[in-house]
C-alpha positions as CSV (number, residue, x, y, z in Angstrom):
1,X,21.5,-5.0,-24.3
2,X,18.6,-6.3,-25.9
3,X,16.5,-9.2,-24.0
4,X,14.2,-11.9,-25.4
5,X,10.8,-12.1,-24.7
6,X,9.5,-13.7,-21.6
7,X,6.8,-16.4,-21.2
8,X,5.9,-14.7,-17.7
9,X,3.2,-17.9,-17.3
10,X,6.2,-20.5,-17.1
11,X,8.6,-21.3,-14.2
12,X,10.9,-22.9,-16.0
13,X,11.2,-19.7,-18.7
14,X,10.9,-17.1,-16.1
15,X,14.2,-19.6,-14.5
16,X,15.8,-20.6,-17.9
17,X,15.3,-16.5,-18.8
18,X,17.2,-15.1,-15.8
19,X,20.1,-18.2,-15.4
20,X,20.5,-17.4,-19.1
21,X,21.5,-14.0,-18.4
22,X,23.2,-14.0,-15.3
23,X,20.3,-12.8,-13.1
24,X,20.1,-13.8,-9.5
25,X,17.4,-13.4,-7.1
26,X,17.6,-10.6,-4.4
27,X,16.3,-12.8,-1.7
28,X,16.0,-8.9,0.8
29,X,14.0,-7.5,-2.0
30,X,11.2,-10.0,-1.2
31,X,11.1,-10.9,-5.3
32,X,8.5,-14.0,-6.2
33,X,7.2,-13.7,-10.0
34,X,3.3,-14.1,-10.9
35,X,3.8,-17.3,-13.3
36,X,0.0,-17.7,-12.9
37,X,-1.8,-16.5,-16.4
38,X,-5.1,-17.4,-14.4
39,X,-4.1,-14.8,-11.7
40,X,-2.0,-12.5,-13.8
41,X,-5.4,-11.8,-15.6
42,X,-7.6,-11.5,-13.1
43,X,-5.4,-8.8,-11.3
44,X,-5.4,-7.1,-14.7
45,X,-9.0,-6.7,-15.1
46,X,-9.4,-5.1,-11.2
47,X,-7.1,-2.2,-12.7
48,X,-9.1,-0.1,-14.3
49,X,-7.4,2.3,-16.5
50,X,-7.9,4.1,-19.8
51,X,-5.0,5.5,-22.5
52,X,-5.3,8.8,-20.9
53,X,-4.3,7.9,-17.3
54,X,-0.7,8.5,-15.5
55,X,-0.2,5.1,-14.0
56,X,2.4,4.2,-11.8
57,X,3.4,0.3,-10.8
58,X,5.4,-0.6,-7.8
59,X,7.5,-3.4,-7.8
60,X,7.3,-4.5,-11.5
61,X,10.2,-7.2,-11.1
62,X,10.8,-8.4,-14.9
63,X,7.4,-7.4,-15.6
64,X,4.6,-9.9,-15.3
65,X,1.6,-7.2,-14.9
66,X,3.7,-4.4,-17.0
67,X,3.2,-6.7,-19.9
68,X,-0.6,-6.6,-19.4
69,X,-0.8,-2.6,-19.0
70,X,1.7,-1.3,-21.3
71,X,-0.9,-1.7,-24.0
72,X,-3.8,0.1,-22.1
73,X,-2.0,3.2,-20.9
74,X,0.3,5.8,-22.7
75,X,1.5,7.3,-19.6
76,X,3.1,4.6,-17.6
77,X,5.5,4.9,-15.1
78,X,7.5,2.0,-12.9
79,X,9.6,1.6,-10.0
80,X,12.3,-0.9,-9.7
81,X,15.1,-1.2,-7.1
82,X,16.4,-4.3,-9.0
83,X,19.5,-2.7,-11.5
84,X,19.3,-6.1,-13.1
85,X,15.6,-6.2,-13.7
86,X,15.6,-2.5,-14.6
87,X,17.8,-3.3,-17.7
88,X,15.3,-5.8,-18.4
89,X,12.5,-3.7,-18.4
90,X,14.1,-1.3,-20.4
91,X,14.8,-3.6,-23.3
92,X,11.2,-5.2,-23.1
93,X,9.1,-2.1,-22.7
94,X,11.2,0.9,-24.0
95,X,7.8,3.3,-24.1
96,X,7.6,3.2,-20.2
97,X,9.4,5.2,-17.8
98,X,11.3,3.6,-15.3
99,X,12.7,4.9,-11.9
100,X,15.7,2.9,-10.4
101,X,15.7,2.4,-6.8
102,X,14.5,2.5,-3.9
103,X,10.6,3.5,-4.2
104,X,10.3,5.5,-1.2
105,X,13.5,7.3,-1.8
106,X,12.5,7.9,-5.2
107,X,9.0,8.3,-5.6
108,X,8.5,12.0,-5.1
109,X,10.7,12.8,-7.8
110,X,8.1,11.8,-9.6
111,X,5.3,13.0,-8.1
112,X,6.4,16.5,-7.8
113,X,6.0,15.8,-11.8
114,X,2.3,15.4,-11.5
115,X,0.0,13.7,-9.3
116,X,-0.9,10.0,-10.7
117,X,-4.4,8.4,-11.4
118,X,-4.2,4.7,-10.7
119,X,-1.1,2.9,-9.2
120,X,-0.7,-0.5,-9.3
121,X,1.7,-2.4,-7.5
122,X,2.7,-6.6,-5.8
123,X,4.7,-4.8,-2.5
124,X,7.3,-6.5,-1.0
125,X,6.0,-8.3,2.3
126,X,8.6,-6.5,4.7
127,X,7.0,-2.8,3.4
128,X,4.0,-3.0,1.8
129,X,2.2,-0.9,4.5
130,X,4.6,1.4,4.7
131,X,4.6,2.7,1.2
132,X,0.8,2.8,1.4
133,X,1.2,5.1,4.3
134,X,3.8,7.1,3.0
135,X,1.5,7.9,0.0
136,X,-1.1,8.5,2.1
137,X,0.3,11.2,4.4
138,X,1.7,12.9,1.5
139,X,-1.8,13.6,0.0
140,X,-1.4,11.2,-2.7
141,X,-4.3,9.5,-2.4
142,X,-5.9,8.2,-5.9
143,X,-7.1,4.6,-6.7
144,X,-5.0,1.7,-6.1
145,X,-5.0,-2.2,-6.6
146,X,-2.3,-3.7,-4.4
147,X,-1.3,-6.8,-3.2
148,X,-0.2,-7.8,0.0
149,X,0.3,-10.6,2.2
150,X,-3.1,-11.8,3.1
151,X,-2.3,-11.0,6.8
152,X,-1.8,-7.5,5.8
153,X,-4.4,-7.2,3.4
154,X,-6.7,-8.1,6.1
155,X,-5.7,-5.5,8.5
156,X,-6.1,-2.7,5.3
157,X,-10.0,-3.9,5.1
158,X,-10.6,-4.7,8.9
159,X,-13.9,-3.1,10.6
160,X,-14.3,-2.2,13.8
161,X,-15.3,-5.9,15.9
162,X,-12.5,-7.8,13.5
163,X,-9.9,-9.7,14.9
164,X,-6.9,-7.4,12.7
165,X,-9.0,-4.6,13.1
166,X,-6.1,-1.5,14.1
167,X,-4.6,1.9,13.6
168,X,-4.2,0.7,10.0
169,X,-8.0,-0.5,9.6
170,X,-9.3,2.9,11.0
171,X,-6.7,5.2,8.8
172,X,-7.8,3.2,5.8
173,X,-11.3,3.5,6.4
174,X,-11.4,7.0,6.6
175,X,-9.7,7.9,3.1
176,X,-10.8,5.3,1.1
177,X,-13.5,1.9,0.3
178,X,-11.3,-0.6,1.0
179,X,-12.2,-3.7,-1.0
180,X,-10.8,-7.3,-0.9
181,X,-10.5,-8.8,-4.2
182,X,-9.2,-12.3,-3.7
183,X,-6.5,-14.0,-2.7
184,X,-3.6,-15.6,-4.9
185,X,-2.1,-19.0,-3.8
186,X,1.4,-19.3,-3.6
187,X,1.4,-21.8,-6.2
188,X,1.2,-18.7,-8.7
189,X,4.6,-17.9,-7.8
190,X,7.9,-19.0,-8.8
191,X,9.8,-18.7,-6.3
192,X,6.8,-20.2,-4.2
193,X,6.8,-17.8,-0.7
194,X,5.5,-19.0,2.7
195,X,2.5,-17.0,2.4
196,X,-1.0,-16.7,0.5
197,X,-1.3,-13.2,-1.0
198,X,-4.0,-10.6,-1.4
199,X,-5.2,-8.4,-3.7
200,X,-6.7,-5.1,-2.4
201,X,-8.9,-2.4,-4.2
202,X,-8.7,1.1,-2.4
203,X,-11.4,4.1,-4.0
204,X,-10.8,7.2,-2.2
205,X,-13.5,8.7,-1.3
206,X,-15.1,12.0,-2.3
207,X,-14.9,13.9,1.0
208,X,-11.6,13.7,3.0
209,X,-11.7,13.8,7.0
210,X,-9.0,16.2,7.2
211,X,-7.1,18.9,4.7
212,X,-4.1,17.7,2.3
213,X,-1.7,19.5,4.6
214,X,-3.1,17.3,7.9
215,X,-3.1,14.0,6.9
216,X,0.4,13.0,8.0
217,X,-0.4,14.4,11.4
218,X,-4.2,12.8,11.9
219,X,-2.3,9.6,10.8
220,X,0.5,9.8,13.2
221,X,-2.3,10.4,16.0
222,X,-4.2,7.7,15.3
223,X,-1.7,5.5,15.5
224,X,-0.3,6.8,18.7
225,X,-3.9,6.0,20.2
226,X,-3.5,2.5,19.1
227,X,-0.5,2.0,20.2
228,X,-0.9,0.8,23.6
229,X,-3.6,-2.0,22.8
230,X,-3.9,-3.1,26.3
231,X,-3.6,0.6,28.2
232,X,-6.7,2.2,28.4
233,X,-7.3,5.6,26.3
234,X,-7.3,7.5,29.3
235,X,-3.8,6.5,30.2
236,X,-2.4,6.6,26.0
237,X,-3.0,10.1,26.0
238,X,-1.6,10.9,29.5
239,X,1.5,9.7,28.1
240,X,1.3,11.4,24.5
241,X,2.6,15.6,24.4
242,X,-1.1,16.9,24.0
243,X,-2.0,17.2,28.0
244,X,0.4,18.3,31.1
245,X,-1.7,17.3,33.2
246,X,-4.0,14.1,34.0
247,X,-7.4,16.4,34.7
248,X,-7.1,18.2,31.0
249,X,-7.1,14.7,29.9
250,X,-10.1,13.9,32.2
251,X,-11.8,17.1,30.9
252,X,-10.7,16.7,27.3
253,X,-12.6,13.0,27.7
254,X,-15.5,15.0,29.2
255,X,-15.4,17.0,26.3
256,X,-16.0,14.8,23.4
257,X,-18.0,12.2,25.6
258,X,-16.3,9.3,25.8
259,X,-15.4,6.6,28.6
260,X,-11.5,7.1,29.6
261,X,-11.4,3.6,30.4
262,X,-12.2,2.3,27.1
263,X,-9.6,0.8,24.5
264,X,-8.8,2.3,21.1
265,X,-10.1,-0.9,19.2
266,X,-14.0,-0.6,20.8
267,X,-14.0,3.3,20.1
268,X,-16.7,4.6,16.8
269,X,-14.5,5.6,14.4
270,X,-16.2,9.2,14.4
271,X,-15.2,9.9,17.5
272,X,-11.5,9.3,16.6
273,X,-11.8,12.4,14.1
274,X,-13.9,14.3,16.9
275,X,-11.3,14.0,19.3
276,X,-8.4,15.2,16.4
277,X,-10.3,18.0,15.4
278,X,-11.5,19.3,19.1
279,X,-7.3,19.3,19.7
280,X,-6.9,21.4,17.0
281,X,-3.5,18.9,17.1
């Protein structure tokens, strides 16, 4: 089936386009359309890419930033769990590949295919951070423009000292520059969400903390060390499978020179990859 072309900057097409057809919104799948040229645009020109680049975009919907790439890159690749919206990506942008389904079920089938360069992608609100960390701990780690929720966004760019500043902040930090772009109002969505968005630059950086193969693992123990916010880190690692006993926790804190009763959030980052690495976890 072949499908006209869409004036993604218009409500009213985007609406008159998918009533037309019999499309209806898939309120779980968290979908709100960019109908914002103005924003569209500016998202656009934080994605820099060249012909020669494997790209990959998450979440494409109908394809308001697709539209805006498919001419800049020869290799790109989408992921849509929409079957409606796939068929309309498929009529629109036949040179692209699409996966149907469920991007974290799906996504290393592709990847096994060849690591990408750039991926690109608006993530639904109820998994954004997920997916990032799923790339993450599988080593794919290569430069990204996401958006997010701008309460999420802000806990991906948090320092140390920052009110949303967490396990997610200190992972971040360690594998990539993590630079806030701007935000997008919800007036450049149709349907309007709840929320202001946020648009997220991640650059990884040249030297990694921790091999390919140990990044799931350093991830997982960082966030087990944040995840008693109000215990002190004396009594979160009594209670993780590292220690039997409270004095090798007392000695392992001797060890690497830090204050048992001290929270995760006022602890150097350094010392988080100190700790990891004298474990030997």
């Amino acid at each position: 089936m072949e499908f006209e072309k869409i004036d993604y900057n218009s409500p009213a097409s985007v609406s008159s386009f998918l009533e037309s057809y019999g499309f209806s919104m898939q309120k779980r799948f968290g979908q709100n359309f960019l109908v914002s040229s103005v924003f569209r645009h500016r998202i656009a020109d934080v994605i820099e890419v060249s012909p020669d680049m494997r790209v990959w975009e998450i979440g494409p919907g109908i394809g308001s930033l697709t539209s805006l790439l498919i001419d800049k890159i020869d290799d790109l690749c989408v992921f849509e769990i929409d079957r409606g919206f796939v068929k309309i990506l498929s009529s629109l942008f036949p040179s692209c590949r699409i996966i149907e389904g469920d991007f974290l079920k799906t996504w290393m089938g592709e990847f096994n295919r060849g690591m990408p360069d750039f991926i690109v992608g608006n993530l639904p609100y109820n998994v954004g951070t997920v997916i990032v960390l799923e790339l993450l701990k599988n080593a794919c780690i290569v430069p990204s423009v996401f958006m997010f929720q701008k309460e999420v966004a802000r806990r991906f760019v948090a320092d140390r000292g920052d009110e949303f500043y967490g396990a997610l902040s200190l992972v971040m930090s360690f594998f990539y520059e993590r630079i806030f772009c701007f935000d997008v109002p919800a007036s450049a969505f149709w349907p309007r969400p709840r929320v202001v968005s946020s648009v997220v630059k991640l650059v990884p950086k040249e030297v990694l903390p921790v091999s390919s193969s140990e990044i799931g693992c350093f991830v997982r123990f960082v966030f087990e060390l944040f995840s008693y916010r109000r215990k002190s880190l004396r009594n979160v690692l009594k209670a993780l499978p590292y220690f039997k006993t409270a004095s090798e926790v007392d000695s392992f804190l001797d060890d690497v020179g830090l204050d048992g009763s001290l929270r995760a959030e006022v602890i150097e980052p350094d010392v988080f990859l100190n700790m990891w690495k004298l474990l030997g976890a």
